[in-house]
N, C-alpha and C positions, 0 to 999 in steps of 0.2 A: 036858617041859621044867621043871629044876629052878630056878626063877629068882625070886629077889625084886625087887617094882618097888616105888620110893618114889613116891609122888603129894605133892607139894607142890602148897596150895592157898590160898587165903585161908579163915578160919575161918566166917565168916558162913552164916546159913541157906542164902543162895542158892546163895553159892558151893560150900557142903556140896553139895546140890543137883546145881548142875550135874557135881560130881565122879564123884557118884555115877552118873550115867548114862555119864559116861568109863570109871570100874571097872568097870560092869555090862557092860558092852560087851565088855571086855578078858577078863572073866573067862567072857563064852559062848565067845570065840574061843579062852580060853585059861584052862581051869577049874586046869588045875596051876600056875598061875602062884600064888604069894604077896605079895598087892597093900596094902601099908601109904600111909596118909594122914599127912603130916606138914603139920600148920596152921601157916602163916605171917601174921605182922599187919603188913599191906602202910600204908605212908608215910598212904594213903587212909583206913584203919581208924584209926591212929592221930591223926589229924587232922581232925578232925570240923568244924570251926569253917568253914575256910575256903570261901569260893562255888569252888566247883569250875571258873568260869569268869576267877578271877582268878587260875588259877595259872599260874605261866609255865614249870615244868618240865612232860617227859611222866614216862610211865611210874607216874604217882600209886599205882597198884592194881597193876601187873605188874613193877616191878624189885625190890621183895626176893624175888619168886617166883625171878626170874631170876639174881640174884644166889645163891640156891642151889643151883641148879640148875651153876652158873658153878664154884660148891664144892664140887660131887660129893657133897651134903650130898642132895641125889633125883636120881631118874631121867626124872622126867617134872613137867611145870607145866600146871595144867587153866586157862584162862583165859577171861573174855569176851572174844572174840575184841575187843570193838571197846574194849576200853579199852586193846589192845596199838599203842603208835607205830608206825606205818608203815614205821620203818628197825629192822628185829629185830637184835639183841645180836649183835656178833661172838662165832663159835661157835656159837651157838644156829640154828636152825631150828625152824617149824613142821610136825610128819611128820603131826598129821591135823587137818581141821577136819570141824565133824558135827556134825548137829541143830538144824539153822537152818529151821524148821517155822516159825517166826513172826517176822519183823521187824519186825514196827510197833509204833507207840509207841499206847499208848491213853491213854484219861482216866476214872479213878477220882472221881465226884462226892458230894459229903457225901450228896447228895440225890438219888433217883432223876431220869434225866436220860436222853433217848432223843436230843437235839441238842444242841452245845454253845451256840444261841443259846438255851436252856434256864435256861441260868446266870445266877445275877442278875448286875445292872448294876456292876459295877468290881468283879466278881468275883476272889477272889483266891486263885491258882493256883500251888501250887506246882511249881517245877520245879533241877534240879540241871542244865541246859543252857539255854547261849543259845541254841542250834540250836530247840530246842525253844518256847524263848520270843520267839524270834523269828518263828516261822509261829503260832504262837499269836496274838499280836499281829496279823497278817495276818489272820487268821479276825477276833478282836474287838477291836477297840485299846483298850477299856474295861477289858479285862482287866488285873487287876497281876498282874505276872508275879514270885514271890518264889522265894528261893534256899530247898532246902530241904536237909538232908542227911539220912544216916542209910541202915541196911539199908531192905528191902522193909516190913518187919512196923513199924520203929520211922516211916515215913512213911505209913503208913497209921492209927497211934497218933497221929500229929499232925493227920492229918485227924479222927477222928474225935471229938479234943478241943476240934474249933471252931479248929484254927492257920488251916485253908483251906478254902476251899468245893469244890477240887477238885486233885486232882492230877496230875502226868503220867510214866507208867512206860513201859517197854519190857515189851511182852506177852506175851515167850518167860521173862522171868522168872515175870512171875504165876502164870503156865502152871506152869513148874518147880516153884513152890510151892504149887500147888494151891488160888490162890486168884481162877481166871479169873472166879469169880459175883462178884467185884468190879468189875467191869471196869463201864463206863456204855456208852463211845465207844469203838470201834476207827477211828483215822485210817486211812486209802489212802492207802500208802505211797509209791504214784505220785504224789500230790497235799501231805501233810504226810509230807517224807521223812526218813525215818531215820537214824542214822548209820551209818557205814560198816561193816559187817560185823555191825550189832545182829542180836540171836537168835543166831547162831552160838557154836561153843567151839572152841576154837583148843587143842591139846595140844603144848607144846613141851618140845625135847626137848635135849643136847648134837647137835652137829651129826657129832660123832666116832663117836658112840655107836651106833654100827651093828648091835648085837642089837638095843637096845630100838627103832631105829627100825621093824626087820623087823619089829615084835611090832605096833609104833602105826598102821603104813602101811593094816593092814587095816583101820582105824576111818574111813580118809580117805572122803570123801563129793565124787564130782567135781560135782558141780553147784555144791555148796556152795563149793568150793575153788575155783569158777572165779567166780561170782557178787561174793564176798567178796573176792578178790584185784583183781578188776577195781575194784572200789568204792573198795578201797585204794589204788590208782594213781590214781582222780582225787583222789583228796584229798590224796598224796604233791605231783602237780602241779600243786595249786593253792597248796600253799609253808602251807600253816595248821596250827597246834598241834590235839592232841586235845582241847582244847576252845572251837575258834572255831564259830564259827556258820555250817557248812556241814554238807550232809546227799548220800548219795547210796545210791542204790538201784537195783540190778540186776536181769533178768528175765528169764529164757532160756524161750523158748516154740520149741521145733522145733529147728531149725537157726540161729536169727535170737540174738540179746541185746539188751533195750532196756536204757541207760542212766539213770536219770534224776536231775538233780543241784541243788543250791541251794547259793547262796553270799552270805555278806552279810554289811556293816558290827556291828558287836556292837548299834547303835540298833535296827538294821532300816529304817535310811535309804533304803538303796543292796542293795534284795535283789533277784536273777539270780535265774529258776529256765529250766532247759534240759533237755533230751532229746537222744538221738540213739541210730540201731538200724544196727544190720549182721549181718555174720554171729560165729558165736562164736570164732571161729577168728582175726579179728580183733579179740577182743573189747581186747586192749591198746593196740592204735593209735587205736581208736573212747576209749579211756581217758581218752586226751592230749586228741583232739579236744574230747570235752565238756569238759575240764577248763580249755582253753583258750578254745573260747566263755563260759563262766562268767565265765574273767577278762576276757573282752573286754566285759561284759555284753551279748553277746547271748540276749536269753530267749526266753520263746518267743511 
């Protein structure tokens, strides 16, 4: 197959990163293929200042991806899957998700640290989520929970300058960067949950585009596709922007899928955390249900 594929991506280490295990992929299944990277600087790169939980549009990190993708300017957009909103871009479609080996958020501590009650007293923690700062505060309410931004490498530069005593990442990054001896604490993502679709990569694609989806579909990963989709439907029907403070986490053992979800005021006044299991088959109507306990505040 004589064929050129454009990958638009964000520029950044990780994002390189995660591309690169998209190409590598593409290119065992399809060594003839000619696969070009065009780096795009998404609204998120350029914009550095703002807490990430006061913005009130989506798409912060995925719509100039989308938007060339919209321009026939590439053929494919490598994304975290969890920074993409819940309602995808008329036209567009997701043809594969893959590589979701780790969804939990961990904690990186200036100081070696084996538990987070380790940490000293009004320790202070940076984070770029109120999801995150909100079950933080759950764990230690002493904790200051501070807005941090920047790539992987430039928030681990600010821990280690004395900005924080400790900070809080998503683990399939580290991982991708090859800096999991960082790592202090891994949360259980049963217990401090993740956002919706963390660790995953989402490849999107024109939704017309019918060779290159033939080429993408091989990369799809059904567990992954069903886990992540599912997470995204409770957080579609809970009505919340991609960055309110709700978490939700999937877990297909057998035939069964357990749900499990949190939802909560931005203080962490008013925080729900809920469960619910069935079979996988239903895993979409089990979606609604927890989504709807949550707003009912039924926990558990």
């Amino acid at each position: 197959m004589n064929k050129t594929l454009i990958v638009a991506t964000r520029g950044g280490s990780l994002a390189m990163a995660q591309t690169q295990i998209v190409v590598s992929a593409l290119q065992k299944i399809h060594p003839d293929i000619d696969i070009r990277i065009k780096k795009i600087a998404s609204e998120g790169d350029k914009n550095r200042r703002t807490t990430l939980w006061e913005l009130k549009s989506t798409g912060f990190f995925t719509s100039r991806l989308e938007d060339t993708l919209l321009a026939n300017e590439a053929d494919i957009a490598v994304h975290s899957f969890k920074d993409l909103p819940t309602a995808i871009r008329e036209g567009l479609t997701i043809a594969a998700i893959l590589d979701r080996k780790s969804p939990e958020d961990c904690l990186i501590s200036a100081k070696p640290i084996k538990s987070i009650d380790e940490l000293p007293k009004g320790a202070k923690v940076g984070t770029s989520s109120l999801r995150r700062a909100v079950q933080l505060k759950r764990l230690r309410e002493d904790l200051q929970c501070i807005s941090i931004r920047g790539n992987v490498p430039t928030r681990l530069k600010k821990l280690e300058r004395g900005d924080f005593d400790a900070i809080v990442l998503a683990r399939a990054g580290l991982e991708r960067l090859g800096l999991a001896d960082r790592i202090s604490i891994i949360f259980d993502p049963m217990q401090f949950i993740p956002a919706p679709a963390q660790g995953s990569l989402a490849v999107q694609i024109r939704d017309n585009d019918n060779e290159t989806k033939e080429i993408v579909l091989k990369l799809d990963e059904k567990g992954a596709r069903i886990t992540t989709t599912t997470e995204r439907l409770v957080f579609a029907a809970l009505g919340c922007g991609c960055h309110a403070p709700a978490g939700v986490f999937a877990k297909i053992a057998g035939s069964q899928i357990t749900i499990y979800g949190c939802f909560s005021d931005p203080e962490g006044y008013n925080f729900v955390q809920s469960t619910i299991s069935g079979p996988v088959t239903d895993s979409e109507n089990l979606a609604q249900l927890l989504a709807d306990k949550l707003l009912r505040k039924d926990g558990l």
